[in-house]
Every structure is written in C-alpha cells, then in structure tokens.
C-alpha positions in Angstrom: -4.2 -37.3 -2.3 -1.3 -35.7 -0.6 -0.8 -34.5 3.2 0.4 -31.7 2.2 -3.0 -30.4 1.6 -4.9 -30.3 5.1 -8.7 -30.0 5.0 -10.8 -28.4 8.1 -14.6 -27.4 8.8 -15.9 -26.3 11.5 -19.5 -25.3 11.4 -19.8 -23.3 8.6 -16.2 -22.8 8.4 -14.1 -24.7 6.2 -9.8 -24.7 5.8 -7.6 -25.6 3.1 -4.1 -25.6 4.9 -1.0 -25.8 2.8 1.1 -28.0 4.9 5.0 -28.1 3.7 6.3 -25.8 6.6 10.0 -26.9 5.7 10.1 -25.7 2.7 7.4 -22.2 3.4 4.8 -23.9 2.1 5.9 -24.3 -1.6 3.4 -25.6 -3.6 3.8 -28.7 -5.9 1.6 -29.8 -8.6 0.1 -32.7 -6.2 -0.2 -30.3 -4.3 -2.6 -27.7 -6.0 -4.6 -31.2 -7.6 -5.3 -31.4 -3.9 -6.4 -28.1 -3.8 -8.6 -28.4 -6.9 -10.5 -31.6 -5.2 -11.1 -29.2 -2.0 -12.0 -26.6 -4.0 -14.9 -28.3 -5.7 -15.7 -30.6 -2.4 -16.4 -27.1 -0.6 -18.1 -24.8 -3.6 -20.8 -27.9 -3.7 -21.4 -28.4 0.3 -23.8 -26.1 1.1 -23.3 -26.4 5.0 -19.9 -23.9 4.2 -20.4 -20.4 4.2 -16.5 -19.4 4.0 -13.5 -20.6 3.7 -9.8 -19.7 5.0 -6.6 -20.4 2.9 -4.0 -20.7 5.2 -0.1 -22.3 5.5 0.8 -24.4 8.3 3.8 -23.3 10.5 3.7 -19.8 11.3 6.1 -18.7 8.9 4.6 -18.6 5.8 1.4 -18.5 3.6 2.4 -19.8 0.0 6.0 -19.2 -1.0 5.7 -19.7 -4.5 6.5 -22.9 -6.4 8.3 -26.0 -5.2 11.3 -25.8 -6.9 12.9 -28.8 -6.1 9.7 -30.3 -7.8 10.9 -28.7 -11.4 13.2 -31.5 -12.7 10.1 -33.9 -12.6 6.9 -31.2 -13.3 8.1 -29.0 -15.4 11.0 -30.5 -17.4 9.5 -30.2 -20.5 6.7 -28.2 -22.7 3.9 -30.6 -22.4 5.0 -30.7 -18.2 5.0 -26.7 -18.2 1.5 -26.5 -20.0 0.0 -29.1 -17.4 1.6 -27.6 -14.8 0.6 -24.5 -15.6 -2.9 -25.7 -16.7 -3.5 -27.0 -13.2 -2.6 -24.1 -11.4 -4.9 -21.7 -13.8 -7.8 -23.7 -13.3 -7.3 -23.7 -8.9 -6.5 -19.6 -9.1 -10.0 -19.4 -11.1 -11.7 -21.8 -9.1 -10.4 -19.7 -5.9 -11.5 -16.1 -7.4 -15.2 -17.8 -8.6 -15.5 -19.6 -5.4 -19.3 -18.8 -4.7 -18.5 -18.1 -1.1 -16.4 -15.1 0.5 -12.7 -16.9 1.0 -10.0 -15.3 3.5 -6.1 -15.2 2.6 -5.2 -15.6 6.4 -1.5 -14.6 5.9 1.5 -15.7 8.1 5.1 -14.8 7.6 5.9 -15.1 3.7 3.8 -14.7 0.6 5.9 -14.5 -2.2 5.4 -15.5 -5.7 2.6 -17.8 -6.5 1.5 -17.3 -2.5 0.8 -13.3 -3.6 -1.0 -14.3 -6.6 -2.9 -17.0 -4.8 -3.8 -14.4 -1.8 -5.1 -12.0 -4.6 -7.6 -14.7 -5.8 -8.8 -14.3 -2.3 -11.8 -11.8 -1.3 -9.9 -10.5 2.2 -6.4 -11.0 3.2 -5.8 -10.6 6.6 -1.8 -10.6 7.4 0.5 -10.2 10.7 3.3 -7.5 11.1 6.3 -9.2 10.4 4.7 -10.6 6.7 6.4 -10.1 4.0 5.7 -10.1 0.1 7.4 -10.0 -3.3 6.9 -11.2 -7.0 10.2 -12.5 -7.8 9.7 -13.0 -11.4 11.7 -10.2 -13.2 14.8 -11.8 -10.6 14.2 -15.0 -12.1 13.5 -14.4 -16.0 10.2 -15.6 -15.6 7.0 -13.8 -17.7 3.5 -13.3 -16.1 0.4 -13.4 -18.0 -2.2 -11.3 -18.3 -4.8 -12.5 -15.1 -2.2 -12.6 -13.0 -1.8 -9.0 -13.5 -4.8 -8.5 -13.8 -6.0 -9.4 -10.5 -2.8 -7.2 -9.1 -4.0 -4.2 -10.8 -7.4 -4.6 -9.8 -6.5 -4.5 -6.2 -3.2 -2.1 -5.8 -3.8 0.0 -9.5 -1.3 0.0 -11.9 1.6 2.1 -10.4 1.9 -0.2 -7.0 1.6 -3.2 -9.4 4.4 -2.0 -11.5 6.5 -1.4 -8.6 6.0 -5.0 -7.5 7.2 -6.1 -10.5 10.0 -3.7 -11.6 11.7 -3.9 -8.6 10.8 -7.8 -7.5 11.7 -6.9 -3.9 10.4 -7.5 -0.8 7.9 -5.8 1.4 6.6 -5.1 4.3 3.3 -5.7 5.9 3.3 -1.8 6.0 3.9 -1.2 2.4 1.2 -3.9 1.5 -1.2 -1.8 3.8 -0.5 1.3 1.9 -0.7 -0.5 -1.8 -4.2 -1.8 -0.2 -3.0 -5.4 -1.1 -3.7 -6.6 2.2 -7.0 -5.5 4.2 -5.8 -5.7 7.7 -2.3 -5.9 9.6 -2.2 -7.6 12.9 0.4 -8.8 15.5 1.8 -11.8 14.5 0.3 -13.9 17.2 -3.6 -12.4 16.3 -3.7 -13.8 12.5 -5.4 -16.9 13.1 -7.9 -15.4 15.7 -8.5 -12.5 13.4 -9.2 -14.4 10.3 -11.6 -16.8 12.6 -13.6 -13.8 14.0 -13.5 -12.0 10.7 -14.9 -15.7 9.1 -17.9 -15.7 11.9 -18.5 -12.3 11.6 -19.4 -13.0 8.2 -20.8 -16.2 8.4 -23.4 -15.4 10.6 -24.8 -12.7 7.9 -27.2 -13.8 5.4 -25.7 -15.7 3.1 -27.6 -14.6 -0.3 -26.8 -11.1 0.5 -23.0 -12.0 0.8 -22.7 -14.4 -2.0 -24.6 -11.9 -4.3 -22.4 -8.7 -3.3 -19.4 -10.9 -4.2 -21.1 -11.8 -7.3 -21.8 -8.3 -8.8 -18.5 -7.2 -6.9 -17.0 -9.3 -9.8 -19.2 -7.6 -12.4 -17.7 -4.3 -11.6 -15.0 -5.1 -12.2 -15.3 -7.0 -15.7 -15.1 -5.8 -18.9 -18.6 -4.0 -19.7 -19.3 -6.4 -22.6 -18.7 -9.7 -20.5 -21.3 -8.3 -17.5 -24.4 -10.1 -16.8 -26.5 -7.6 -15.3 -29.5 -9.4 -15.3 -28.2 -12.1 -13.4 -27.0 -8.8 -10.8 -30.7 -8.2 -10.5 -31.9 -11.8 -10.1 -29.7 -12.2 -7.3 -30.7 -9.2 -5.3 -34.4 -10.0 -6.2 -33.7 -13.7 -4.6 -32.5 -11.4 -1.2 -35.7 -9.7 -1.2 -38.2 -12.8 -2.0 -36.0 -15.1 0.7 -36.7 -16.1 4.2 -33.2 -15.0 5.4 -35.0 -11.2 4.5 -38.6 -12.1 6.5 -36.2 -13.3 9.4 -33.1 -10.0 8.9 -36.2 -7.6 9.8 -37.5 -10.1 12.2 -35.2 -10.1 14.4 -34.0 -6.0 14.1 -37.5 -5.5 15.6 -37.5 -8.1 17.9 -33.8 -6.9 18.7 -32.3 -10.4 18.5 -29.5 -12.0 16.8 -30.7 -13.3 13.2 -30.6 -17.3 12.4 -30.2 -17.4 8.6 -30.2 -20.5 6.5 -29.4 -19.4 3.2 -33.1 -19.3 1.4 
C-alpha cells in the first residue's frame, strides 16, 4: 500500500516499521491503512508470537501526525471523522492485539507516537528520547481512551502534567512517570527490544497471551469483565501440551520447546 509502512518477521518475530525518517516518522492516513492491513495480517498468523513497533532512522518513534498531509485528510468534517475513524480503529487493534507488542522507542515520541506507544504492552526507549503531548500548544481536544490509556499507565497526576504543561521530557522523567519500562543507551534499543522479544517468545505462549488477556480485565470497568473467559484461559494453560512439556523440561533441566497448544 505505501512504503512508508515496512513489514518484518523473523521467526516468531514480526516488525511494523514506520518509515518517513525525514519527517520523524509522521504518520499519514495511508499510512496507518497500512498499519491496519499489518495489524490484522499478523493477529491471524499464528507462526508470530510478538511483535515490535518501531520508526526507521534512529531519531524518532512516531512524531505525531503528518501535517503537511492536513490540507488533503483532514480539510473537512467528513475527512476529520475518517481520519480520525482510521486511527481509532489501528490504536484498538494495537491494544487488543492477542500477542505481547513492544514500543521499541528511538529519539522522539511525541503526540500520536506517545499515544500509539501507550497501546503497546512494553516500551523500551534510549537515553536521549524524548516525549510530549502537544495538544493544549496546539488547541487540539483529546478524548476519553486516549486518556484513558495515559492514566492507566502514569495515574492521573503525571497524566495531567503531560497535558497541562505540553512540554517535553526526558527519558528520565518518563522512567519516573513509569511511562516507559526500560531506558537504555541510545545505540542498545534495537538489541534490547530484540532480546526482550525472544526472551518472551520462547515462553509458552497461552500463558503469555492469557496474562495479557486478564491484564486487560483488571483494568476494565467491573461491569464490562469477562471473568469466565479469565478462567477458561488459565484452564486451557493447564490442559495444554506447552504445560506437560514446561514441567518436562524443568525436571529434565532443559530449555522448553513450546508450540502454543
């Protein structure tokens, strides 16, 4: 669709790489259809176990929206409401993805790239990254997700900050907030993120995708949580093969070969 979306696997490994380095990876609405079509390519291939959102460049993850792109996406209601449509459904698909997902983060994530990394599970980010919301500079409102998902991972008073103030950050200061789970030199992201992505790919994978299933029940309202569906999935761990071979191989004392069932 666009080469400005990249797509990787390797082994059970897959990439979505957001590849407009001249402009720090702002995103345009081709550009997150592409994302969408990944999205849904990777949720359904059952050889991928994770995945890693990354930009391309070095010098930035997502910096928000393509702006130059506004005269021709968003120039009018009915472009806004697709617009911002498409982007809804790609956030959503990224927080439901069914497997664990990795913000790897290089250089900038401002705007759209912070609410993107927040749809992520772990975000993984190098020294000299900075972040801001720039939306109170720029007169723009935020709905209720959006803010939602910041609460749920910095609480209310760090999430306020972000958005009073619109500033930027540090990679410190996003340590503190807990908006980022680890901080490493610049030139380790990418080898972090891809030993953090093997680490947990070479878990079982019902255990993993069921944790980050009933993660998300925590964390919904009590009336929308499907609690039997929390039980049918750790049942499923118990009754699988991946559980005969997990104790397996601890007595044997041998790495564990899981395939998922």
């Amino acid at each position: 669709m666009t080469d400005k979306i990249l797509t990787e696997q390797s082994g059970e490994i897959a990439r979505i790489i957001f590849n407009q380095p001249e402009k720090r990876n702002a995103v345009s609405l081709e550009m997150w259809e592409a994302v969408e079509e990944a999205m849904t390519r990777f949720a359904a291939d059952p050889s991928v176990r994770i995945l890693i959102l990354s930009g391309a460049g070095g010098k930035a993850f997502v910096s928000g929206a393509d702006i130059s792109k506004f005269e021709t996406e968003r120039a009018s209601a009915e472009a806004v409401a697709h617009y911002n449509a498409t982007t809804k459904r790609v956030y959503d698909m990224v927080e439901a993805f069914p497997k664990p997902t990795i913000a790897q983060i290089d250089g900038y994530c401002i705007g759209g790239g912070v609410a993107l990394s927040l749809c992520c599970d772990l975000r993984i980010c190098g020294e000299s990254s900075q972040f801001a919301v720039p939306a109170a500079k720029l007169g723009l409102g935020y709905g209720f997700e959006g803010i939602n998902r910041l609460v749920n991972v910095v609480g209310p008073s760090f999430a306020k900050e972000i958005f009073f103030t619109a500033r930027r950050f540090t990679s410190d200061e996003a340590k503190v907030m807990g908006l980022v789970n680890r901080v490493v030199p610049d030139d380790q992201v990418g080898q972090t993120a891809q030993e953090t992505a093997e680490m947990i790919a070479g878990n079982a994978p019902m255990t993993v995708e069921s944790v980050k299933y009933i993660v998300s029940q925590v964390v919904a309202p009590e009336s929308q949580r499907d609690l039997d569906e929390c039980a049918a999935r750790v049942k499923a761990c118990f009754d699988s093969k991946d559980y005969i071979e997990g104790r397996r191989a601890f007595l044997e004392k041998r790495k564990p070969n899981f395939v998922g069932a």
